[in-house]
SERO-4910 file (N, C-alpha, C, O; in steps of 0.05 Angstrom, whole numbers):
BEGIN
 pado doro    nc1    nc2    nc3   cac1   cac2   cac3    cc1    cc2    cc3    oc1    oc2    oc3
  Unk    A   -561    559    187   -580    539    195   -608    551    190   -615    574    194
  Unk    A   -623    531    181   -658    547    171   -671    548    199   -660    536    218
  Unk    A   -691    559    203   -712    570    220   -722    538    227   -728    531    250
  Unk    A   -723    523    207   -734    493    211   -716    467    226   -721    445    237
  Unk    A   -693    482    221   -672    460    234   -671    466    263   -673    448    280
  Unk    A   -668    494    269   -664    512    293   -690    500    315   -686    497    339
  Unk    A   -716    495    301   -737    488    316   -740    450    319   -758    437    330
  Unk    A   -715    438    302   -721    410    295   -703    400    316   -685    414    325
  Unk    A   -706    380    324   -676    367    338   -666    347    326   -656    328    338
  Unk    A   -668    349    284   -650    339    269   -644    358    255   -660    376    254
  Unk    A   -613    359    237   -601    371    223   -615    367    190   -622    345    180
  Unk    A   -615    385    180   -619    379    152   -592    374    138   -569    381    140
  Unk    A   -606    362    125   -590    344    107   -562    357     91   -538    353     94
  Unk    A   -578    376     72   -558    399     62   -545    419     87   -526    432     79
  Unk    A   -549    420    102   -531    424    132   -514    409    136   -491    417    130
  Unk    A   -516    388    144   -498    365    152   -474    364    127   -449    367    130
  Unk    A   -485    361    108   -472    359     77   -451    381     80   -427    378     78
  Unk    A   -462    400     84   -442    430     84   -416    416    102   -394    408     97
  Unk    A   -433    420    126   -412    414    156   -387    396    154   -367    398    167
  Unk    A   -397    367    124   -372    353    126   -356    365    104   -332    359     99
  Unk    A   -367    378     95   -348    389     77   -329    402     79   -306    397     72
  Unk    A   -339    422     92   -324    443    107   -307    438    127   -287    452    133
  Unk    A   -315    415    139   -290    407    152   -269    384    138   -248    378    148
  Unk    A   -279    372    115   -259    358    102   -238    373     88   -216    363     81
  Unk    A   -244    401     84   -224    423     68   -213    437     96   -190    447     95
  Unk    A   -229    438    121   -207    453    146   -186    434    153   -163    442    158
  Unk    A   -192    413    152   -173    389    155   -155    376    132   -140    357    132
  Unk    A   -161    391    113   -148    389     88   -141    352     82   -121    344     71
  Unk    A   -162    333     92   -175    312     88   -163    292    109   -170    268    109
  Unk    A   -146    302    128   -131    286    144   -103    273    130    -92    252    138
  Unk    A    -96    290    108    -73    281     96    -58    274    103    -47    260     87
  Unk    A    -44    277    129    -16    268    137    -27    236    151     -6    224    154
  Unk    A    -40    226    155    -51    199    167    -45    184    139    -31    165    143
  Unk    A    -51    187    113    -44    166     92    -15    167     78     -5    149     65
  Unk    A     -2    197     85     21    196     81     37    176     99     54    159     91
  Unk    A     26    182    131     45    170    148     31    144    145     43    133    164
  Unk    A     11    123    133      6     98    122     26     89    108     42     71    116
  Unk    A     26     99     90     43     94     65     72     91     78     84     72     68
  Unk    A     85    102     94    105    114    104    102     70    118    111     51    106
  Unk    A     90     70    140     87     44    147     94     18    127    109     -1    128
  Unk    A     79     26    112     70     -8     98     98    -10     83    109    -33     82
  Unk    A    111     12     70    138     16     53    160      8     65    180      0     54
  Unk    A    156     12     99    171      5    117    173    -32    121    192    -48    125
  Unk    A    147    -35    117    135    -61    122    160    -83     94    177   -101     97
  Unk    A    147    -68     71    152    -86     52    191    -92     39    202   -107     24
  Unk    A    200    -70     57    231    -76     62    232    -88     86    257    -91     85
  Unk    A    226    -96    107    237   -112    125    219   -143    115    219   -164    129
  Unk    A    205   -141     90    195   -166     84    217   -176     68    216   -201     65
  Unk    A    239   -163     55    270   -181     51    276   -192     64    276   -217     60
  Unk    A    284   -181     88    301   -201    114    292   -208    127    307   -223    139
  Unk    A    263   -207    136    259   -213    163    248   -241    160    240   -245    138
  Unk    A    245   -263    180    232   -275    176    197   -280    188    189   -274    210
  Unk    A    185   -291    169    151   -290    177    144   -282    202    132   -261    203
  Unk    A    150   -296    229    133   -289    255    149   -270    251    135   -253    241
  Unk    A    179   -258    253    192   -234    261    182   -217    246    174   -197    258
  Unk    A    179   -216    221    161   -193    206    128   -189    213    116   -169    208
  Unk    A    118   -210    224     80   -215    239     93   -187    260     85   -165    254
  Unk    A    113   -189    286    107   -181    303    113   -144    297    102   -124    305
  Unk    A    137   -153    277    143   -123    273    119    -95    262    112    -71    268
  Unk    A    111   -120    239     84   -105    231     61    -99    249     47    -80    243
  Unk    A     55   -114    273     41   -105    288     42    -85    311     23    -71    317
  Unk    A     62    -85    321     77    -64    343     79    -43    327     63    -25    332
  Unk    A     94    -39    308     98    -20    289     77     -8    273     78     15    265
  Unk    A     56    -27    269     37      1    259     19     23    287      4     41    281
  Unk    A     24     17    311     24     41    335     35     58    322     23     80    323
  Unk    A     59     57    304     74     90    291     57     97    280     61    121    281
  Unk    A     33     94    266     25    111    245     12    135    250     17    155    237
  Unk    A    -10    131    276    -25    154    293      5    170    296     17    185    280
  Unk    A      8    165    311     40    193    318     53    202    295     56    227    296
  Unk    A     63    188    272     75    197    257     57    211    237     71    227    224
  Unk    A     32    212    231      5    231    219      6    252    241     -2    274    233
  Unk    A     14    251    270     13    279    281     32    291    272     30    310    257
  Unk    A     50    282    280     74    296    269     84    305    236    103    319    229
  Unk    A     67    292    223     65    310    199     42    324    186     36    324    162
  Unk    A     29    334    205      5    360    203     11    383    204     -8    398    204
  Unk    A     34    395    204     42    423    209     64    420    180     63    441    167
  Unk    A     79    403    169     96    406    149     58    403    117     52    414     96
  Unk    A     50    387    131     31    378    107      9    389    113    -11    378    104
  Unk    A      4    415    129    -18    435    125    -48    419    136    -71    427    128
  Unk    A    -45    400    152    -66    378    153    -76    371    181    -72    350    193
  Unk    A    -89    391    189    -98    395    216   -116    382    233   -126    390    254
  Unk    A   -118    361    221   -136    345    223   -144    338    256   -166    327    258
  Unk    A   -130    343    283   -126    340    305   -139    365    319   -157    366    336
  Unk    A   -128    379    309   -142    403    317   -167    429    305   -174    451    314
  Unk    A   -176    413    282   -193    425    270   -222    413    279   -226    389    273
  Unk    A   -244    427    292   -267    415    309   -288    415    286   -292    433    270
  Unk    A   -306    386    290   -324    386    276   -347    366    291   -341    345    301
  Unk    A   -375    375    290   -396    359    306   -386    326    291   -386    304    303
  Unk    A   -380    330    265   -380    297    252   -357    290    255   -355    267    247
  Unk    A   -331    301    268   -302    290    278   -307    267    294   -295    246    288
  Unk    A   -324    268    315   -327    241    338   -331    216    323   -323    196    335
  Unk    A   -345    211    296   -347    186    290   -326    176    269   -328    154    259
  Unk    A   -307    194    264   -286    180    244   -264    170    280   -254    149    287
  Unk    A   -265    190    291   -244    178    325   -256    149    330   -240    131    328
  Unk    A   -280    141    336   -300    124    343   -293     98    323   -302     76    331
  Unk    A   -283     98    305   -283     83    281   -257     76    280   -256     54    269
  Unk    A   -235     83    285   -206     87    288   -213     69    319   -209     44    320
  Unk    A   -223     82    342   -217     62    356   -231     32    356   -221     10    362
  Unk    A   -255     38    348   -264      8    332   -245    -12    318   -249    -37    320
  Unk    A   -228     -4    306   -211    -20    284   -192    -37    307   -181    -58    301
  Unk    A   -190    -26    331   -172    -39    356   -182    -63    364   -170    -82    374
  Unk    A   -210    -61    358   -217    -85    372   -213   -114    349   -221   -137    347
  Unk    A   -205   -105    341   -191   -127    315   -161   -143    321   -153   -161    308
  Unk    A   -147   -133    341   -125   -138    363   -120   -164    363   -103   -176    350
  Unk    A   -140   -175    380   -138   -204    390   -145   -221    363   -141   -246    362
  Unk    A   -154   -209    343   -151   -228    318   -118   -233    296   -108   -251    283
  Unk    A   -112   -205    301    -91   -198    288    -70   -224    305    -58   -243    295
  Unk    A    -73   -211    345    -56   -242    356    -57   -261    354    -37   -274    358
  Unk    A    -78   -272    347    -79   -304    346    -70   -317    315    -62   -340    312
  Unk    A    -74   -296    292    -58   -298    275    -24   -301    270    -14   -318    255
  Unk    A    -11   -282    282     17   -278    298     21   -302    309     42   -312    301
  Unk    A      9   -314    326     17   -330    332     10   -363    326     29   -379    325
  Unk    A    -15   -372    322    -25   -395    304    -19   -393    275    -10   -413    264
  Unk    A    -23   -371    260    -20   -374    229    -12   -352    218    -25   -341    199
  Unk    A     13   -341    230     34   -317    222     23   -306    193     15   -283    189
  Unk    A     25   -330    173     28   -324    139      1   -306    134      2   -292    114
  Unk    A    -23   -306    149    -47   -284    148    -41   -264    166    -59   -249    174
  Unk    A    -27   -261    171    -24   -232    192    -17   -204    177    -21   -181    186
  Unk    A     -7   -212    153     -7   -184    135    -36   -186    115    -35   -170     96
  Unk    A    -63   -203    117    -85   -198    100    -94   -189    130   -100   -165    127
  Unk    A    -96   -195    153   -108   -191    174   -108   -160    179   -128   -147    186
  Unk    A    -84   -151    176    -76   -124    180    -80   -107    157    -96    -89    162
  Unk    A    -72   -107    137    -81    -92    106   -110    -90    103   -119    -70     92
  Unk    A   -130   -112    114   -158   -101    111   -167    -94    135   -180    -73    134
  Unk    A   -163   -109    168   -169    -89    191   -162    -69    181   -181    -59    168
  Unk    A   -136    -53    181   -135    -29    177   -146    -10    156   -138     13    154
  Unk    A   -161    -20    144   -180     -2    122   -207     -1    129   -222      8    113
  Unk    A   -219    -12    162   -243    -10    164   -253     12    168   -277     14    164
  Unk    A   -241     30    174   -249     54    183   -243     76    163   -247     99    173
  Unk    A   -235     75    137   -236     94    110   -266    100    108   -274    123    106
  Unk    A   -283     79    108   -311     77     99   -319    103    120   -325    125    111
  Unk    A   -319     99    142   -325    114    163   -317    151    156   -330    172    154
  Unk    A   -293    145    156   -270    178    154   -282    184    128   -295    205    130
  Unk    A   -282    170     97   -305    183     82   -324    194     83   -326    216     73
  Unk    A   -340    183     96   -374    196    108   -367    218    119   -376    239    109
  Unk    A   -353    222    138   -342    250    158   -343    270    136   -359    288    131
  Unk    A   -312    255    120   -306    284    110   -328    290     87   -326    314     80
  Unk    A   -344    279     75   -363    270     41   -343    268     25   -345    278      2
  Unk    A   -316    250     34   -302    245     11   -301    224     -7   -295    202      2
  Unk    A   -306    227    -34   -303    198    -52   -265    184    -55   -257    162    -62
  Unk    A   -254    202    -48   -228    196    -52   -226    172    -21   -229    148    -27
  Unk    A   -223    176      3   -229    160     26   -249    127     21   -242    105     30
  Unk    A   -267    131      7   -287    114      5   -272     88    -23   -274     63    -26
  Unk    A   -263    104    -33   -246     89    -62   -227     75    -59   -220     54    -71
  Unk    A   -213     91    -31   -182     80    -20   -192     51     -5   -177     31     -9
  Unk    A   -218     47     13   -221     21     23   -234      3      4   -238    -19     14
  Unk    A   -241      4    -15   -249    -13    -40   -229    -22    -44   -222    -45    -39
  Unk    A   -207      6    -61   -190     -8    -77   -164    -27    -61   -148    -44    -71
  Unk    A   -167    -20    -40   -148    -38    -22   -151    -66    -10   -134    -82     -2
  Unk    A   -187    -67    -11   -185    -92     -2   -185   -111    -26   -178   -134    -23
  Unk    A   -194   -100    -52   -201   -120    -75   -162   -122    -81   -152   -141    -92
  Unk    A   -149   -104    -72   -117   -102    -87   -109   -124    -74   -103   -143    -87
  Unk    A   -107   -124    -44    -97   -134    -17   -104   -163    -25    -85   -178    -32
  Unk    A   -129   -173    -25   -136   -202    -32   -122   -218    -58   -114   -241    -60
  Unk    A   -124   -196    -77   -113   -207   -104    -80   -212   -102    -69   -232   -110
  Unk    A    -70   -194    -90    -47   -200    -85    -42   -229    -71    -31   -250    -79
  Unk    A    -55   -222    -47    -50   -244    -26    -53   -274    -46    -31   -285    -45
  Unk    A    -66   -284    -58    -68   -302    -78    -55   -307   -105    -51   -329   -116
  Unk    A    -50   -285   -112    -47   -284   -140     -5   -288   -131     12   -295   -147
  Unk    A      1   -282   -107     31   -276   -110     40   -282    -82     53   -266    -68
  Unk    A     30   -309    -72     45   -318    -51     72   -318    -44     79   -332    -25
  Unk    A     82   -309    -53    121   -310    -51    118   -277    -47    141   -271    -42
  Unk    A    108   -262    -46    101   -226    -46     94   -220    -25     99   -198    -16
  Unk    A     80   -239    -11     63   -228      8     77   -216     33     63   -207     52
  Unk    A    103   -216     34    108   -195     56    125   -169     44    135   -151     57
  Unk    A    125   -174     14    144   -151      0    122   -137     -8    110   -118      3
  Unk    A    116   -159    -44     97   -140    -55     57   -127    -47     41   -112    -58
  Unk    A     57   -145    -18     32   -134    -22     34   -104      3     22    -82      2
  Unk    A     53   -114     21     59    -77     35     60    -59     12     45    -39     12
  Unk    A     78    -64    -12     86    -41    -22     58    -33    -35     49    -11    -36
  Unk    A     49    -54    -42     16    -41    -61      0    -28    -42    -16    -10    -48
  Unk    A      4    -35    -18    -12    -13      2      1     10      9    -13     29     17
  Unk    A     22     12      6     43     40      9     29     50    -22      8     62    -19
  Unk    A     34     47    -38     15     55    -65      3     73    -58      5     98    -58
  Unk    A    -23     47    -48    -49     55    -51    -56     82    -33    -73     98    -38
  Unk    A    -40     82    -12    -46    112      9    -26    126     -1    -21    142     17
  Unk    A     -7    130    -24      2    153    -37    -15    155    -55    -29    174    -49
  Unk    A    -23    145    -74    -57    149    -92    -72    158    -74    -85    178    -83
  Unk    A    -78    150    -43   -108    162    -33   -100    187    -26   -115    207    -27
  Unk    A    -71    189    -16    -71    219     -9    -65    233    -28    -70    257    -23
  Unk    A    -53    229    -60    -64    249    -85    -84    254    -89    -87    278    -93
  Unk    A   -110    236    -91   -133    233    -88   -152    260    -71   -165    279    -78
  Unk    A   -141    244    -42   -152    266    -20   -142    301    -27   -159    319    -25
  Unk    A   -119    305    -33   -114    331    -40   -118    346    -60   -115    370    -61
  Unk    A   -129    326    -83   -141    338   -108   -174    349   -100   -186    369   -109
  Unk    A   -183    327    -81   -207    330    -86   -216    360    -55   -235    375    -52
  Unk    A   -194    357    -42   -199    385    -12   -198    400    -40   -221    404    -47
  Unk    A   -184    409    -54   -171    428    -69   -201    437    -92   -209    459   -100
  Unk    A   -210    413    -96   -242    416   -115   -271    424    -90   -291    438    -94
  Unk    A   -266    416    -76   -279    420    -58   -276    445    -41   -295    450    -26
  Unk    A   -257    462    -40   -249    477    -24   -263    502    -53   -271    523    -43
  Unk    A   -265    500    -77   -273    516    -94   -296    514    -94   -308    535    -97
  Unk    A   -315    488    -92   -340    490    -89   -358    498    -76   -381    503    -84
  Unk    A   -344    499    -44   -352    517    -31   -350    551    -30   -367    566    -20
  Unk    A   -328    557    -42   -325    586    -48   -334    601    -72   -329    624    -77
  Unk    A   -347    583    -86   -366    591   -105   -396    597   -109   -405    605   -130
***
């Protein structure tokens, strides 16, 4: 930290910059959270065979509660510490995650008045907070994943009404195995740029 920051009560810029960095490579990008996504929506888009609409609305909603737990539980196989690695900029990707909750009572009244939007309701709520977890970590891979999902998610949703409880889960199971190749290419570029 410079002599100027130490006397400032703001961070400089290239400070801050460092800080998310450094913690987007200690956390090795929060990888197990888009694995255990992907893990969801894949789940999602096979019970979109059998199930029927409200029974697949409710399942998809109860059921994505698994995803936080099942991203803990794969941080120690996937090196991805993301829980326990401390960072001053950690509190606003948490903050943003719990933000996305208050999207709840929209997701219910879909479920229940107009089931057939409850998988656009949920595929883009649940990407509000990439934008956020980007900034944390300075990742472009994070920031790409809520673009490319909401422009995929929509197109789908229109372009392939008879899909929409198969093929547009699976394009979101995709898209967070892409973000987490993504995320691990780029800790891995990042983890050199700092050690250089």
């Amino acid at each position: 930290m410079t002599d100027q920051t130490a006397s400032s009560p703001y961070i400089a810029q290239a400070d801050l910059l460092a800080e998310r960095r450094r913690f987007f490579v200690a956390a090795r990008g929060g990888l197990s959270l888009p694995v255990a996504g992907a893990v969801y929506w894949a789940f999602l888009g096979v019970m979109g065979f059998s199930l029927e609409l409200n029974n697949w609305a409710l399942v998809a909603a109860f059921g994505s509660g698994m995803i936080f737990p099942l991203g803990l539980l794969l941080q120690k196989p996937l090196r991805s510490p993301f829980m326990t690695e401390k960072s001053p900029v950690s509190g606003v990707a948490l903050q943003a995650i719990i933000a996305i909750n208050f999207l709840w009572p929209l997701h219910f009244v879909f479920i229940s008045v107009a089931p057939e939007y409850t998988v656009l309701s949920l595929a883009i709520g649940m990407t509000l907070h990439w934008l956020v977890i980007g900034w944390s970590y300075a990742s472009k891979a994070c920031v790409i994943h809520a673009y490319a999902r909401m422009v995929a998610v929509i197109g789908v949703f229109f372009l392939f009404p008879e899909g929409r409880l198969t093929v547009l889960p699976f394009t979101v199971s995709a898209l967070y195995i892409l973000a987490a190749i993504g995320i691990g290419l780029e800790v891995a570029w990042t983890r050199r740029r700092i050690s250089a």
